[in-house]
C-alpha positions, 0 to 999 in steps of 0.5 A, a space after each residue: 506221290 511215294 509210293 511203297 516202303 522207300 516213299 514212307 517217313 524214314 523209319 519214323 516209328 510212332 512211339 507212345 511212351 507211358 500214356 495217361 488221359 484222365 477226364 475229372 476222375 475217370 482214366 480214359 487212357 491208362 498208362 499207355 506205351 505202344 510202338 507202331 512201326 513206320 509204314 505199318 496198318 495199324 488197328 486200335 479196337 475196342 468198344 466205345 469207352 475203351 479208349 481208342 479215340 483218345 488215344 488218336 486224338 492225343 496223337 494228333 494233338 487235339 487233347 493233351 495227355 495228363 501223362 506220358 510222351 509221344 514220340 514220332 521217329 526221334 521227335 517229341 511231339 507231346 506240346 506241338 501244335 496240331 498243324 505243327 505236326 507231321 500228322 493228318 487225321 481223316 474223321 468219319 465226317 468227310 469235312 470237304 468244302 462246299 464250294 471247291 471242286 473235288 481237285 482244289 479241296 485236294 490241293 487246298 493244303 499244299 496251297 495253304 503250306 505255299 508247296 510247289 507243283 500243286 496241281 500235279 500232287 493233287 492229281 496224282 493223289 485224286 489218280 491213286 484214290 481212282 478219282 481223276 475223272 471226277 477232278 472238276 466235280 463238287 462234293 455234292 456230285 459224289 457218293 459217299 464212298 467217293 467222299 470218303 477217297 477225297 478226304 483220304 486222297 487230302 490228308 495222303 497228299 500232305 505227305 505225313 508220318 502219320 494217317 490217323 483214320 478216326 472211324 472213317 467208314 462208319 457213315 457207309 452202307 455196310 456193302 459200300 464200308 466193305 468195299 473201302 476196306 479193300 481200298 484203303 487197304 491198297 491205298 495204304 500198301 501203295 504209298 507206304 505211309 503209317 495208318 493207324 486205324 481208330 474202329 469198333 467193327 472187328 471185321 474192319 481192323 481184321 480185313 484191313 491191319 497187320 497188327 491190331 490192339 484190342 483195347 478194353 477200359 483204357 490199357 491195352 488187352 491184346 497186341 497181334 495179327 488178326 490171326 493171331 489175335 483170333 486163333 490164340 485170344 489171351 482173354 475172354 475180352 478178346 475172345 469174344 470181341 474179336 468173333 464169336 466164341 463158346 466158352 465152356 468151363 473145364 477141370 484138367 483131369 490128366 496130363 497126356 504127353 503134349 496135352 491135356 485131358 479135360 472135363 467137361 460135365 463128365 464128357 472127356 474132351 482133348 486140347 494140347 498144352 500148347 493152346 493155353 493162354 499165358 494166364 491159364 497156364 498152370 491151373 486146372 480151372 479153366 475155360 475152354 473156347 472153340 469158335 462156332 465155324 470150327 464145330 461140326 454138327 451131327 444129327 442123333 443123340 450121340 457121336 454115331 460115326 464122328 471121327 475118333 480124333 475129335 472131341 465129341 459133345 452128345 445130346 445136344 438139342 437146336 434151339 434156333 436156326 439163322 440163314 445167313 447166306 453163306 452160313 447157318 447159325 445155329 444154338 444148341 442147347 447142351 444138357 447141362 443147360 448152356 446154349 452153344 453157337 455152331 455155323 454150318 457152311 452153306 453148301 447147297 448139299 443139305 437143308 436146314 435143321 429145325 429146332 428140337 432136333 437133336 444133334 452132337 457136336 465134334 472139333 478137331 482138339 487142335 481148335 481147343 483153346 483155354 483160358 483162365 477160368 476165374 475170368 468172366 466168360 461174358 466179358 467183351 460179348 456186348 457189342 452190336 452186329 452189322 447184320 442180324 441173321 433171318 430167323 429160319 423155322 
């Protein structure tokens, strides 16, 4: 088996040219044009709809666009068979055979395409999935993150262009997914190939890819690192989808050097220029987003000794406390009536704060980013969590 970039396809980019999938009347991917470089972990997230497992899909053949190209290095794809392509697709369905044991269900490909050396390749990719011991087991003996790297280790040891991982960890419990995020993760440094992740848990694609593409409603939101996609969210869709944000509205009152003075319901907030998305730029309209880990909770009605640097938001009231284990979740209700999110450290150094308290929020001005404030503030929050807090009080 290759192993890192010199084992990869030979800087055969995945190229989507002007991409368009229509069901009937309704658009499913809407003219589309994205370039994943070879050998990268690439990420499409987004909601169910959005459009992601079409667009994986049509890379790998089973629909054809209604529009558009794709390109793998300087071939052309679009009309070639499935089989006829230098592509392997890993479903959340593991789809092993029965009957076969762990090493042939490995092998049953290259057998299939008459490849020499097949027991040495498939046990060398059984080797790089940690599964060597297991090669005489059936599919019925493993768990199901031991399916799971069988199936991996069948698509790898094809040797394609490109991997496309269609929710592939979505039968898993969740501590078991969250232990194959770091596996894939090694397996895809290790031998250097393109995967391109198809999910909708953002934590997944943040853990695992370089560049993720948030998807919403058949085009592309956002394109970035997952920092940069979580740091600097060029829409409301992204901030909140990726995470957690409160998005408050603000009015710019002054311009301040390499910043900006804000309003917000009277309370004078600070953020540099630097942190308005490309939309919001120019408008005094805005809305302003900081990401609950990025508060600090104060209890009393005012900012008492909170560093001056900060912003400050006073009178707050708690609402409701969640225990998390490595947080406490907390909803403050402000005066003008919106409910923020603040999750506090779990330190071991305090105890948690019950609702009715009173408190006031700071932030360092630096974690302050604005949007366009004709956006709507709840676009991408519909989205179900893996885990549910424990209520606290």
């Amino acid at each position: 088996m290759p192993t890192g970039p010199a084992g990869s396809s030979g800087g055969r980019d995945l190229r989507l040219e002007r991409v368009t999938k229509r069901f009937g009347s309704f658009v499913a991917v809407d003219d589309l044009s994205l370039t994943i470089p070879s050998g990268s972990f690439f990420a499409l997230l987004g909601p169910s709809g959005c459009g992601k497992t079409t667009t994986l899909r049509i890379v790998a053949g089973l629909e054809d666009p209604t529009e558009g190209s794709i390109l793998i290095g300087d071939e052309d794809v679009t009309g070639s068979k499935p089989y006829k392509r230098p592509v392997n697709t890993v479903f959340q369905s593991y789809a092993l055979f029965p009957h076969l044991d762990i090493l042939e269900n490995v092998a049953f490909g290259l057998r299939r395409r008459g490849a020499k050396d097949v027991k040495r390749q498939a046990e060398e990719a059984l080797e790089l999935v940690e599964l060597s011991s297991m090669a005489r087991r059936k599919p019925a003996q493993l768990s199901g993150g031991q399916q799971q790297r069988v199936a991996l280790a069948r698509a790898i040891v094809n040797r394609p262009a490109v991997l496309l991982l269609d929710e592939p960890l979505g039968a898993l419990d969740l501590k078991l997914r969250r232990q194959m995020q770091i596996e894939l993760k090694r397996i895809q440094t290790e031998v250097g190939l393109t995967f391109v992740h198809v999910t909708h848990d953002q934590e997944e694609a943040m853990t695992m890819a370089d560049t993720i593409a948030v998807m919403n409603g058949g085009h592309i939101e956002q394109l970035g690192s997952p920092g940069e996609l979580y740091e600097e969210p060029e829409t409301t869709f992204v901030a909140n989808f990726l995470g957690q944000s409160n998005l408050v509205r603000a009015a710019v009152s002054a311009h301040d050097g390499d910043g900006l003075v804000l309003d917000v319901e009277g309370h004078k907030l600070a953020m540099p220029s630097s942190r308005l998305s490309s939309a919001a730029a120019g408008s005094d309209d805005l809305l302003i987003g900081i990401r609950p880990e990025k508060i600090h909770l104060h209890e009393g009605d005012g900012p008492g000794a909170t560093d001056k640097a900060h912003n400050v938001l006073p009178g707050g009231t708690v609402t409701d406390a969640s225990f998390t284990g490595v947080s406490i979740q907390y909803l403050v209700r402000m005066p003008w009536g919106q409910e923020l999110m603040v999750f506090v450290q779990n330190l071991g150094t305090g105890g948690v704060l019950p609702p009715g308290s009173k408190v006031s929020l700071s932030w360092d001005p630096v974690h302050t980013f604005a949007l366009d404030g004709r956006s709507d503030a709840t676009a991408g929050a519909e989205h179900d969590d893996d885990a549910a807090p424990v209520p606290v009080g």
